[in-house]
C-alpha positions as CSV (number, residue, x, y, z in Angstrom):
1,X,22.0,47.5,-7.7
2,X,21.3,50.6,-5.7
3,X,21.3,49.4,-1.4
4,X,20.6,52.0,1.0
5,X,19.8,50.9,4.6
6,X,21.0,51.5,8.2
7,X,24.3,50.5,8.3
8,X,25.1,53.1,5.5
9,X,22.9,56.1,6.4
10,X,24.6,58.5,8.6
11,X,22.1,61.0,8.7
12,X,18.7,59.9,9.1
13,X,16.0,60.8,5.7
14,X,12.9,62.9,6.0
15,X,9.9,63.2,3.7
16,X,8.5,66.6,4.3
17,X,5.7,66.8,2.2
18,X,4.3,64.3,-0.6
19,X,2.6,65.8,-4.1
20,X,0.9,63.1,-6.5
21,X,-1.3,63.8,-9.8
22,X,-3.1,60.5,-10.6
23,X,-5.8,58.9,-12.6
24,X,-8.0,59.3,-8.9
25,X,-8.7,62.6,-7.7
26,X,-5.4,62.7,-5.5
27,X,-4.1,66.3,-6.0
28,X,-6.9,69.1,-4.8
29,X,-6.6,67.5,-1.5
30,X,-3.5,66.0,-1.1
31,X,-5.0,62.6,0.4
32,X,-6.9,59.4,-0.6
33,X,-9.9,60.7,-2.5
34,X,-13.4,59.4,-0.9
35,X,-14.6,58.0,-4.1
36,X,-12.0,55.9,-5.9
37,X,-12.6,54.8,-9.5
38,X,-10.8,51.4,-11.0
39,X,-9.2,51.8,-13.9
40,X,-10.9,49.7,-16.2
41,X,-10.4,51.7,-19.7
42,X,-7.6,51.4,-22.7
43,X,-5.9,53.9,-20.9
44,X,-5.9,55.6,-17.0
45,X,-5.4,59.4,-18.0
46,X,-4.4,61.6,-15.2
47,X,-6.7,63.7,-13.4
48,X,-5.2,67.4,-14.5
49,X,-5.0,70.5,-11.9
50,X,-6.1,73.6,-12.4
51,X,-3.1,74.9,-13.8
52,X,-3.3,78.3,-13.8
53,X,-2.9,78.3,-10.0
54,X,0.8,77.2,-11.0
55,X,1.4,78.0,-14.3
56,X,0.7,81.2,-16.3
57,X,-1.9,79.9,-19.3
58,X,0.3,81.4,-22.3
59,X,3.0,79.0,-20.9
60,X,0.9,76.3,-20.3
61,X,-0.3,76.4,-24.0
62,X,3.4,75.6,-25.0
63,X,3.8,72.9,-22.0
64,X,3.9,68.9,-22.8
65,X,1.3,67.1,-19.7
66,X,4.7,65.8,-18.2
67,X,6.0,69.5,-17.6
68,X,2.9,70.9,-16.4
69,X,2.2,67.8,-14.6
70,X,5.5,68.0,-12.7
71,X,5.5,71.6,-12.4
72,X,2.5,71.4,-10.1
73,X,3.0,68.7,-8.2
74,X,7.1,70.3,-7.5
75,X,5.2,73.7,-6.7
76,X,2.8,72.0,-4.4
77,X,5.5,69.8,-2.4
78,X,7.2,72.5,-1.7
79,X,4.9,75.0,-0.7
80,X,3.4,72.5,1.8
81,X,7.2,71.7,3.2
82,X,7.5,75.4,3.3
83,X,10.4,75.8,1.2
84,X,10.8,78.7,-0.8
85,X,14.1,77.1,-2.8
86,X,15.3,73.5,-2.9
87,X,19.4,72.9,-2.7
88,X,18.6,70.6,-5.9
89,X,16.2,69.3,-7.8
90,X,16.4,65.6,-9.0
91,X,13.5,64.0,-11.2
92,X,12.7,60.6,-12.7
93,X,10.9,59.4,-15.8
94,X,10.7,56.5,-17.9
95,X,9.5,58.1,-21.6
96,X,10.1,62.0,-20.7
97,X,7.7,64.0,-22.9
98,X,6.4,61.1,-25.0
99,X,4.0,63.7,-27.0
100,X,6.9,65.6,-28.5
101,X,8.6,63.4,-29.3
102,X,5.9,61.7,-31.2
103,X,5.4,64.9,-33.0
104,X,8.9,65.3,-33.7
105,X,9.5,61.9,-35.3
106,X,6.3,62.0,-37.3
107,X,7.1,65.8,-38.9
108,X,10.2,64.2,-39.9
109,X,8.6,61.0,-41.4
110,X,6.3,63.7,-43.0
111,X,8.6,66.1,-44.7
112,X,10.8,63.2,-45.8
113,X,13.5,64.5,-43.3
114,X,13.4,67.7,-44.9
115,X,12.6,71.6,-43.3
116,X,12.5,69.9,-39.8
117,X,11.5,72.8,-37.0
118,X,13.5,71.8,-33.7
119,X,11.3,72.9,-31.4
120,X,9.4,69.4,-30.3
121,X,12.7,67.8,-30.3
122,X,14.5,70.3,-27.7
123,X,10.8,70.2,-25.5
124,X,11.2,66.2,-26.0
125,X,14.5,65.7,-23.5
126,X,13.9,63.6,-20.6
127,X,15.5,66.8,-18.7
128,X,13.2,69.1,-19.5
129,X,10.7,68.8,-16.7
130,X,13.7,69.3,-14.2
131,X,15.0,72.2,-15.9
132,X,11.8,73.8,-16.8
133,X,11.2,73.9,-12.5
134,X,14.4,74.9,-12.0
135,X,13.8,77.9,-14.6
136,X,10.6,78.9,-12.7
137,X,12.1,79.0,-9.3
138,X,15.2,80.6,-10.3
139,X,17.2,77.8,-9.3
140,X,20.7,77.1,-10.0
141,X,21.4,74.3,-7.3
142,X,22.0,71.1,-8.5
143,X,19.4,69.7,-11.1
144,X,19.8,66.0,-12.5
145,X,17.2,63.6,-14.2
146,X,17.2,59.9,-14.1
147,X,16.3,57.9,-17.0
148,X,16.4,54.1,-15.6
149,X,12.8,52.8,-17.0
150,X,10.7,51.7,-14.0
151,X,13.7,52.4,-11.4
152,X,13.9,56.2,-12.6
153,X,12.0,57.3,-9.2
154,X,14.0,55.4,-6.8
155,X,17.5,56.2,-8.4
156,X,16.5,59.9,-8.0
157,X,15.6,59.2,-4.4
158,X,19.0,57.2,-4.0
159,X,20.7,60.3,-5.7
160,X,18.9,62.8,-3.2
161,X,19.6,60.6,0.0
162,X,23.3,60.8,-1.1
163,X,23.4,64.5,-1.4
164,X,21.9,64.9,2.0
165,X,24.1,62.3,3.4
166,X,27.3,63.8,2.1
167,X,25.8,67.6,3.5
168,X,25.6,69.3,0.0
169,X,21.9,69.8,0.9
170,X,19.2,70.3,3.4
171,X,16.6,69.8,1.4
172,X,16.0,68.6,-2.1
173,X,12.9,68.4,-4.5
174,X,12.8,64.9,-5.5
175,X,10.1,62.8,-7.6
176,X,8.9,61.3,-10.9
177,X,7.0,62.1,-13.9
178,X,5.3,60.2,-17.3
179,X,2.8,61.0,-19.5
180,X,0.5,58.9,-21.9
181,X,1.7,59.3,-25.7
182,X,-1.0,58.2,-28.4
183,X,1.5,55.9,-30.7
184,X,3.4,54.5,-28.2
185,X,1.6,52.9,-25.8
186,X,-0.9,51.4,-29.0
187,X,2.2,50.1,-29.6
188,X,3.0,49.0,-25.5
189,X,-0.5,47.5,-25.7
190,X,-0.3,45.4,-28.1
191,X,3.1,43.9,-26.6
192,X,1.9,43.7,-23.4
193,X,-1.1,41.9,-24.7
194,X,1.2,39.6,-26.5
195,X,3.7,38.9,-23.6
196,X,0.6,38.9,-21.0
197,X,2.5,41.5,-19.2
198,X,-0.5,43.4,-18.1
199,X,-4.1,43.5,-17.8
200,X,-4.3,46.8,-16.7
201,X,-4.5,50.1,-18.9
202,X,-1.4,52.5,-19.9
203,X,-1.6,55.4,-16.8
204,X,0.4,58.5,-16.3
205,X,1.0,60.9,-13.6
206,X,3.2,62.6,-11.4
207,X,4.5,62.6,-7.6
208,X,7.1,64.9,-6.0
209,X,8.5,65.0,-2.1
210,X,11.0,67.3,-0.5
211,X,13.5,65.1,1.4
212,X,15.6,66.8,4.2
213,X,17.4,65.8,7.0
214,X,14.9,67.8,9.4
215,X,12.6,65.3,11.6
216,X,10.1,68.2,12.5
217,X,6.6,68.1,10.9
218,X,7.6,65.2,8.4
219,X,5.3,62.9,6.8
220,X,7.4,59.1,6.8
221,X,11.0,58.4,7.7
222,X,12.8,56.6,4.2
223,X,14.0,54.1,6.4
224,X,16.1,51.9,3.4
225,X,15.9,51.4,-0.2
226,X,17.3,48.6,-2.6
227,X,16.9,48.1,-6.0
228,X,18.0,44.8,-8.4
229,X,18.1,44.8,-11.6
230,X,17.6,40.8,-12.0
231,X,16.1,38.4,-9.3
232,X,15.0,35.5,-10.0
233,X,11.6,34.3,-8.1
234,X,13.2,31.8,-5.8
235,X,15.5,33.9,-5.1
236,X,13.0,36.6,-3.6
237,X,13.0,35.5,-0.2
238,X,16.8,35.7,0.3
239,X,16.8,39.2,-1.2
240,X,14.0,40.3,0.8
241,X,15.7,38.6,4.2
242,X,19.1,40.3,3.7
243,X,17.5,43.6,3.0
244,X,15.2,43.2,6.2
245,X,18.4,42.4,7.8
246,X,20.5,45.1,6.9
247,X,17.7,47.5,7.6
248,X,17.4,46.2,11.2
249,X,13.9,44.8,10.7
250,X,12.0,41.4,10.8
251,X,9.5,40.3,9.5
252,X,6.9,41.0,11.8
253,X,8.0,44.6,12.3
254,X,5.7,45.2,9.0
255,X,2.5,47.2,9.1
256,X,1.6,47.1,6.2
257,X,2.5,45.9,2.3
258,X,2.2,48.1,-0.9
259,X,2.4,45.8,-3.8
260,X,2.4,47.0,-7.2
261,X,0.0,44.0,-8.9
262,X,-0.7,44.8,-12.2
263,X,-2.5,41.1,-13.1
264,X,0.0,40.2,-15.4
265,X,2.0,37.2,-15.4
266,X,4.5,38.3,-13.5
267,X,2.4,39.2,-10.2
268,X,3.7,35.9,-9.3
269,X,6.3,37.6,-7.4
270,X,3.7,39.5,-6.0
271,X,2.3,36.4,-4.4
272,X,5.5,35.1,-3.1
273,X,5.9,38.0,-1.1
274,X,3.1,38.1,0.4
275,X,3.2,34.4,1.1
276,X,6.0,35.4,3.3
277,X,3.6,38.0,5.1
278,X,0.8,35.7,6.1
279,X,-1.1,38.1,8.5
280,X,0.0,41.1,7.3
281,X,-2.2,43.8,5.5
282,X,-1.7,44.2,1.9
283,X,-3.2,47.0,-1.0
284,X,-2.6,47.2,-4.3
285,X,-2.6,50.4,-6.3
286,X,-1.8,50.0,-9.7
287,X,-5.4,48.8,-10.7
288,X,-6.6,52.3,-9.6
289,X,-3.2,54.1,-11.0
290,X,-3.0,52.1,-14.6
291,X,0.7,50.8,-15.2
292,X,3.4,53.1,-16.5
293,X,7.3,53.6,-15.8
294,X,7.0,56.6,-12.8
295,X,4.3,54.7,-10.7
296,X,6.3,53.4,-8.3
297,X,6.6,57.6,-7.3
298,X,2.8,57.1,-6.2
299,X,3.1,54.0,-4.2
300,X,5.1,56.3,-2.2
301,X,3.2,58.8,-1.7
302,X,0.3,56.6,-0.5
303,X,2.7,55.0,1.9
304,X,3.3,59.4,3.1
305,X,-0.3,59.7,3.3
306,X,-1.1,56.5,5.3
307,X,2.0,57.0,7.7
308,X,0.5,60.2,8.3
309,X,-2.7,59.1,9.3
310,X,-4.5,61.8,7.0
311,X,-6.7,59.1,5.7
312,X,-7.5,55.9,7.2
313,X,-6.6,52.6,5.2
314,X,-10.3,51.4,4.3
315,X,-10.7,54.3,2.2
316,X,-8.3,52.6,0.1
317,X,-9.2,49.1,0.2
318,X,-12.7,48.5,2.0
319,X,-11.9,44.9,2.6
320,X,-9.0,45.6,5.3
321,X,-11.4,46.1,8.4
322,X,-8.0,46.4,10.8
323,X,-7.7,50.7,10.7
324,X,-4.8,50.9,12.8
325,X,-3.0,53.7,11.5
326,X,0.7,51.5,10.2
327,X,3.9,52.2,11.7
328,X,6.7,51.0,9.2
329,X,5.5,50.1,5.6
330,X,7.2,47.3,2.7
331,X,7.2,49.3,-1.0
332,X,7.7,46.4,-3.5
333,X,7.7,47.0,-7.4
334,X,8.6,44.5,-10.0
335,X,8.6,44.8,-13.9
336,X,8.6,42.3,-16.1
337,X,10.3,40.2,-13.5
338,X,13.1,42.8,-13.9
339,X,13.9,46.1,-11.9
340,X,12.8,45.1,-8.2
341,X,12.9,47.8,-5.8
342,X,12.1,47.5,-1.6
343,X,11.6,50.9,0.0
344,X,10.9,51.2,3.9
345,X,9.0,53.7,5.0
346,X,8.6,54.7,8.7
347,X,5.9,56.9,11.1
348,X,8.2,59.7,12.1
């Protein structure tokens, strides 16, 4: 269990600028796209950049999605936070480059184990989209990648908020990355299908921030984060009220909830939070995002955007006719009934 809040944060946590690549139209202008589309097919494919504005195209050609996904959305954050070099780099993914590795375990099924090239394997490592940014900004600061299924974004964040806390950096890229394999996730569907885990299609995407301990021109505040590996449902509302607690905050000091319903059996939790929040606005973004291991990386960007007030919050959700722009926002993301994380996220 990861717990960061008040009590232990001696220097206050930034979000400078948010980046997300999504199955909705969230990239070419970095906000809440007017027209949002539901993710209703077998799978929620990310819309891709142009690329070339990033990437040169003979490198592209070699790149998996992940890497030119998170490429983009690193160059992006921090062009818009206006840094030129991060003091480290620190990414997040639950299947790293799915594709390559599916290439690399069916060449060897198909040469019997025999005459095997290397070269999908060594593009395969969950590391590669961190070092492959590192390698284009010529950055030799700190570079880690955390590989903790649907808690890989926030252990990077916890990893970044330590590094700032401890004054080894300023600012550090930070974020999370998956892509959509073809094998695999036939082979997640038909599990989740079976375990009623979902009713939403496999996604992908990608979202990177730069975190700093600078205030000025900043998007949110990360006010605390907390992560559990196992909570039981009845015991939600004691986890939720110590973290509240330790973070300084009741339960009427919420704005707003970001709830990561996916329709499967477990949104039960879902609905026991909320219960807890009775006249409290709610979204839910997964149904426009599709489910995968990284998404909890986009449920914070959307809280970045709305804190920022560059897009007002029917544009998500046309139901929620109160627009008052939110002033401290509840991230909750569950999977499986496993891996519960609560981020805070504040108006700076």
């Amino acid at each position: 269990m990861y717990n960061l809040n008040p009590e232990q944060i001696v220097k206050a946590v930034y979000i400078k600028s948010a980046v997300a690549i999504s199955a909705q139209d969230t990239f070419s202008d970095n906000r809440i796209p007017a027209e949002l589309m539901p993710a209703t097919i077998s799978v929620a494919n990310a819309i891709q950049p142009e690329y070339k504005d990033y990437i040169s195209p003979a490198s592209a050609r070699r790149m998996a999605p992940a890497v030119k996904m998170g490429i983009a959305a690193a160059s992006r954050a921090l062009s818009l936070a206006k840094i030129s070099n991060p003091d480290g780099i620190i990414a997040g993914t639950g299947m790293g480059c799915l594709m390559d590795t599916e290439k690399f375990l069916n060449n060897i099924l198909e040469n019997k184990e025999e005459f095997i090239t290397p070269t999908s394997f060594i593009q395969s490592t969950h590391n590669t989209v961190a070092g492959q940014i590192g390698i284009m900004l010529d950055c030799k600061a700190y570079n880690s990648t955390y590989v903790h299924g649907s808690l890989s974004f926030e252990s990077a964040l916890v990893d970044a908020q330590l590094q700032i806390e401890e004054g080894a950096a300023k600012n550090i890229l930070v974020g999370a990355v998956d892509e959509l394999g073809i094998e695999f996730y036939q082979h997640t569907s038909l599990r989740n299908s079976q375990r009623k885990s979902t009713t939403l299609p496999a996604g992908e995407g990608a979202a990177f921030f730069v975190i700093s301990d600078d205030k000025e021109q900043a998007m949110a505040q990360l006010t605390a984060l907390e992560t559990i590996r196992n909570c039981g449902i009845d015991q939600l509302q004691t986890r939720l009220h110590t973290f509240l607690t330790q973070s300084k905050c009741k339960l009427t000091d919420i704005d707003l909830l970001v709830l990561g319903n996916n329709g499967g059996k477990w949104d039960t939790y879902y609905d026991r939070l909320r219960a807890f929040f009775p006249n409290i606005r709610s979204i839910n973004y997964k149904p426009l995002t599709g489910e995968h291991h990284s998404v909890s990386a986009f449920a914070c960007w959307l809280g970045c955007i709305l804190l920022s007030d560059r897009s007002r919050l029917n544009e998500w959700d046309n139901r929620i006719t109160d627009n008052t722009k939110p002033r401290l926002i509840l991230l909750y993301n569950q999977s499986e009934g496993m891996n519960h994380s609560f981020m805070l996220l504040k108006e700076c």
